[in-house]
N, CA, C and O of each residue as an XYZ file, in Angstrom:
356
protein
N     -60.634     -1.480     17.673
C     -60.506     -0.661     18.862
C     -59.882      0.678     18.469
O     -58.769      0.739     17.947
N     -60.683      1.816     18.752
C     -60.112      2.808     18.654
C     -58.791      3.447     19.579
O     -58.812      3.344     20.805
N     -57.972      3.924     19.067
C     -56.939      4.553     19.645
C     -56.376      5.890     20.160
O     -55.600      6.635     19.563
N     -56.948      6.064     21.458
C     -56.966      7.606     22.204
C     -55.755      8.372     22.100
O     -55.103      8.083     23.105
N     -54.941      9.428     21.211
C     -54.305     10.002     20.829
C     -54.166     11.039     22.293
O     -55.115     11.443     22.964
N     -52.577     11.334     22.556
C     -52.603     12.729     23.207
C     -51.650     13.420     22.723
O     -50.948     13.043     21.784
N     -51.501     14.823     23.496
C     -50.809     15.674     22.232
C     -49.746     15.761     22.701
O     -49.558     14.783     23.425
N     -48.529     16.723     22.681
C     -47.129     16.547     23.549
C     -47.352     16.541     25.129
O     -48.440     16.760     25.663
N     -46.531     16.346     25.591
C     -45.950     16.745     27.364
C     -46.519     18.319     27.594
O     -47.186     18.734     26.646
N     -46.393     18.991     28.410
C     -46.301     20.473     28.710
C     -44.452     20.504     28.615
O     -43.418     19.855     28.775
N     -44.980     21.659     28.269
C     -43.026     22.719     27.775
C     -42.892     22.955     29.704
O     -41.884     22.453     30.203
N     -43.752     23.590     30.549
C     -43.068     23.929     31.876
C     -44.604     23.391     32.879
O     -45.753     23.047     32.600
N     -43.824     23.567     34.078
C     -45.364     23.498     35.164
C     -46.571     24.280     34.874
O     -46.420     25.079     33.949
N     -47.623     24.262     35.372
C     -48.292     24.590     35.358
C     -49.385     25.120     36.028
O     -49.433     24.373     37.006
N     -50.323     25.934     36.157
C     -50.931     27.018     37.161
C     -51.602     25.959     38.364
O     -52.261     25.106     37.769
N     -51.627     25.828     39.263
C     -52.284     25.044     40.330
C     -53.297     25.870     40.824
O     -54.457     25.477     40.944
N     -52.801     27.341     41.208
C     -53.779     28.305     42.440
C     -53.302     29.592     42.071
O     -52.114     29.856     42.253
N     -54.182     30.539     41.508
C     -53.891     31.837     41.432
C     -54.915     32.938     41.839
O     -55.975     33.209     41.274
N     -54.349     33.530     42.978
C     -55.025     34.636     43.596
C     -54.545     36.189     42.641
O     -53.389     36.311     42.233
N     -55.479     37.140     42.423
C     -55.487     38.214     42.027
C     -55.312     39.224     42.484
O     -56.178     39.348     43.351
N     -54.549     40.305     42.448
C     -53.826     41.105     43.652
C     -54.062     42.444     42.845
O     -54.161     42.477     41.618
N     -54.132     43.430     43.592
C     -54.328     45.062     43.492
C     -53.262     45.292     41.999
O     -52.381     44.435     41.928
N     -53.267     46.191     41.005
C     -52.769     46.293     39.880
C     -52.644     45.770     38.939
O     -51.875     46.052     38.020
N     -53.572     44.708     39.041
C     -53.365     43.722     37.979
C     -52.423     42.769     37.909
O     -51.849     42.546     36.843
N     -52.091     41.953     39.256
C     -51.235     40.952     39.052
C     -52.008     39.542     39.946
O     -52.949     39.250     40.684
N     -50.863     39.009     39.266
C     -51.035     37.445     39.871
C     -50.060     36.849     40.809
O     -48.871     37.159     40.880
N     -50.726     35.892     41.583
C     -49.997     35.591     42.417
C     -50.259     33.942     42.022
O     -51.357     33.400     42.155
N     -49.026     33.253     41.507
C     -49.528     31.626     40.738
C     -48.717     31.048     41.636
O     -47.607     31.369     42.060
N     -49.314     30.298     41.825
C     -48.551     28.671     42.127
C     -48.274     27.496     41.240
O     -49.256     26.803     40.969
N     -47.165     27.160     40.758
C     -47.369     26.058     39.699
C     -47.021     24.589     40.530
O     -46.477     24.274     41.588
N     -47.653     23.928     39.427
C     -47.348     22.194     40.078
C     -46.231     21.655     40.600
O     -46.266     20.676     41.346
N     -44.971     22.354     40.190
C     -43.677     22.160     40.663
C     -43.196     22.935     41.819
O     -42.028     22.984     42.204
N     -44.377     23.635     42.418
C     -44.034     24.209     43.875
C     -43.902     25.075     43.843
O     -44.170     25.670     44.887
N     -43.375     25.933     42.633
C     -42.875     27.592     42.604
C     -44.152     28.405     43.005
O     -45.287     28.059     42.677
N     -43.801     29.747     43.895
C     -44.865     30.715     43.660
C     -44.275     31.625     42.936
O     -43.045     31.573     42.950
N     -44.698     32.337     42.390
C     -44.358     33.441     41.093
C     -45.661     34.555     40.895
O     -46.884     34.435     40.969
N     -44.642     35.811     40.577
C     -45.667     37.357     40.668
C     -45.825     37.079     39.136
O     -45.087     36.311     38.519
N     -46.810     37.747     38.612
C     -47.293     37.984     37.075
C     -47.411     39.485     37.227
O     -47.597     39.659     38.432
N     -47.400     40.487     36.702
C     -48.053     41.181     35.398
C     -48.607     41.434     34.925
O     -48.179     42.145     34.017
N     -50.036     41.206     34.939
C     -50.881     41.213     33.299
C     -51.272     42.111     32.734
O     -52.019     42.070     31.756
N     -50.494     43.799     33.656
C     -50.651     44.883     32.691
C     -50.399     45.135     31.125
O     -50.929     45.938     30.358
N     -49.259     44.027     30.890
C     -48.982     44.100     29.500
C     -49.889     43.718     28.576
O     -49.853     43.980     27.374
N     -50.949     42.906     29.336
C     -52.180     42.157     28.236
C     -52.670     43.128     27.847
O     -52.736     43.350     26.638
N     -53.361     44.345     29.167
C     -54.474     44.657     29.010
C     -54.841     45.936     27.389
O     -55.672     46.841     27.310
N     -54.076     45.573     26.616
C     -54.290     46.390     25.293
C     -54.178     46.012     24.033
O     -53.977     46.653     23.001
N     -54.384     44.511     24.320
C     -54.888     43.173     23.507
C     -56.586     43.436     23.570
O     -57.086     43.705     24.662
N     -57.471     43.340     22.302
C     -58.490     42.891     22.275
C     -58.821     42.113     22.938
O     -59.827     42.366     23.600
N     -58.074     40.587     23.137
C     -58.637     39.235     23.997
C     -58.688     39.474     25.189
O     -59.316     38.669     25.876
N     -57.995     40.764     25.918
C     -57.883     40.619     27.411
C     -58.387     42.163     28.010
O     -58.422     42.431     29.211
N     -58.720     42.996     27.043
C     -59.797     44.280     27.432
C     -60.281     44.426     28.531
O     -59.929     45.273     29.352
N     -61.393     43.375     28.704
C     -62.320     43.039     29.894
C     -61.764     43.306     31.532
O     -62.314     43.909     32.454
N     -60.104     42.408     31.456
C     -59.448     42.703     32.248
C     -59.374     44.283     33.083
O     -59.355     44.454     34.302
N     -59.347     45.098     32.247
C     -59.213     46.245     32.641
C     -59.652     46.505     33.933
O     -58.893     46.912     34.812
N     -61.015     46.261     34.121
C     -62.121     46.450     34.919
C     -61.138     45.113     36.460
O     -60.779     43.971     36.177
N     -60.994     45.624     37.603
C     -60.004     44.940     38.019
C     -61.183     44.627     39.061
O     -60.609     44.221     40.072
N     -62.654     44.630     39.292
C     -63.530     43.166     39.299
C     -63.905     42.207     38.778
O     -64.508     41.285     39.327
N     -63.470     42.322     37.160
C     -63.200     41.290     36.458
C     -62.360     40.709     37.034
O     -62.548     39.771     37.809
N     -61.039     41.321     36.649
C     -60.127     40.686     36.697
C     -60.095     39.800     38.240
O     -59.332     38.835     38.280
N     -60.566     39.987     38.957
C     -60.197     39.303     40.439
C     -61.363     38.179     40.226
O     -61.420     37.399     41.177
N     -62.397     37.901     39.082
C     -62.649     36.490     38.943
C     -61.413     35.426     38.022
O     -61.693     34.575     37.177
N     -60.324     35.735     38.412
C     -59.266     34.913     37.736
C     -59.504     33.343     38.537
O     -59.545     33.367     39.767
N     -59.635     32.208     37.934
C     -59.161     31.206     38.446
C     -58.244     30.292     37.834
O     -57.587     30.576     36.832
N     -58.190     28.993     38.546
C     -56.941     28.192     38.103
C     -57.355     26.774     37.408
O     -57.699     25.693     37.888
N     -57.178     27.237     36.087
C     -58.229     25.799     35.773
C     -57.718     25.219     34.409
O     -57.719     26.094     33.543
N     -57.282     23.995     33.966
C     -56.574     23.125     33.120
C     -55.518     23.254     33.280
O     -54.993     22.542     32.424
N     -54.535     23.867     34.020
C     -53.477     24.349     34.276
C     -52.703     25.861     34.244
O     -51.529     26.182     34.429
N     -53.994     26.677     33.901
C     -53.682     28.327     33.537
C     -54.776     28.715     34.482
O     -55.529     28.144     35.271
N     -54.470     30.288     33.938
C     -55.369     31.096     34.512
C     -56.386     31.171     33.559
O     -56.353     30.917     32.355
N     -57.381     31.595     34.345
C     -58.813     31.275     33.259
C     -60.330     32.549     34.001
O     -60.697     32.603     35.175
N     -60.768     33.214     33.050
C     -61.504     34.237     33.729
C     -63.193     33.688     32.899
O     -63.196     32.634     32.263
N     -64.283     34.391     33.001
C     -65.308     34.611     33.101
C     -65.440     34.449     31.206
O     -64.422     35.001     30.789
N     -66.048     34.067     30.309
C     -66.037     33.975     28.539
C     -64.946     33.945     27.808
O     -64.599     34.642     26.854
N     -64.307     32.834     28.494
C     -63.112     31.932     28.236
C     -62.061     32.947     27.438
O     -61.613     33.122     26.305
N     -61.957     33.533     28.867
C     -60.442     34.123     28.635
C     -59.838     33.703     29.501
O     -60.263     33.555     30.647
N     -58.142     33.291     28.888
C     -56.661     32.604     29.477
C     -55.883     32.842     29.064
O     -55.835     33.470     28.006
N     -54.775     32.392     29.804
C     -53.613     32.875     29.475
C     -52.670     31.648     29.124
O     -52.835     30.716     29.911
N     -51.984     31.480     28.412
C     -50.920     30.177     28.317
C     -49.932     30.191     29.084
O     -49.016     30.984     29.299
N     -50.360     28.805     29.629
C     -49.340     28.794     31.359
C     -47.507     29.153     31.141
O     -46.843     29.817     31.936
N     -47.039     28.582     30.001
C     -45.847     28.699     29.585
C     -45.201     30.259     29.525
O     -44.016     30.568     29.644
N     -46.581     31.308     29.260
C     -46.290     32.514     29.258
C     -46.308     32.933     30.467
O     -45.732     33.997     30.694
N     -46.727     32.480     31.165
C     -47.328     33.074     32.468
C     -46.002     32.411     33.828
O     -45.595     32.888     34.887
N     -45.718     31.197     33.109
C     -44.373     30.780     33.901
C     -42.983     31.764     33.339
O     -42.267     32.394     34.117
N     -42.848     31.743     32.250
C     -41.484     32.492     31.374
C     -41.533     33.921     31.964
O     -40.506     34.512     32.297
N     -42.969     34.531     32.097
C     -42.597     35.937     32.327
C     -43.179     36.455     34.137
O     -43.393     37.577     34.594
N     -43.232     35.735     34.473
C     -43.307     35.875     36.096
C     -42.073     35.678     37.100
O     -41.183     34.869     36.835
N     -42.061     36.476     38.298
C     -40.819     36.731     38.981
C     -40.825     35.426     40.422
O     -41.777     35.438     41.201
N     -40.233     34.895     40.514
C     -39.976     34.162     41.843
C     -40.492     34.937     42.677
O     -40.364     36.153     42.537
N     -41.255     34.344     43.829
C     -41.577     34.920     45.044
C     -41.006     34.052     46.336
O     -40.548     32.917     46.204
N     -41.077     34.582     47.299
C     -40.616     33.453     48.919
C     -41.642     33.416     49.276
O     -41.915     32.804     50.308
């Protein structure tokens, strides 16, 4: 019988629902209830996240394995996206 291996726990929560907002930010919800503002101006001068620029791209952001996830598998690592996002009410 083979034996199905998994890899660690997650380090923090993780993305549930993220809507895309005017300037390039995010608006996340993680599994632990928090809502939290993002940022992602800082990406946009990364090769991997270029595309972003274009902020009809960017508003195909969705919420999927637990991150944000756009259009030719670009994401973001939820851990980054929890560490550097601000509490919201």
């Amino acid at each position: 019988m083979t034996e199905i291996l998994h890899g660690p726990e997650p380090l923090g929560p993780r993305v549930q629902a993220v809507a895309a907002l005017p300037g390039h930010r995010l608006a996340l919800t993680f599994t632990n209830g928090e809502r939290r503002l993002y940022d992602a101006r800082g990406l946009l001068d990364y090769p991997a996240y270029r595309r972003l620029r274009d902020e009809g791209f960017f508003r195909a952001a969705r919420a999927e394995y637990g991150t944000v996830c756009w259009p030719g598998d670009i994401d973001c690592c939820p851990d980054r996206l929890y560490a550097d996002s601000i509490p919201v009410n």
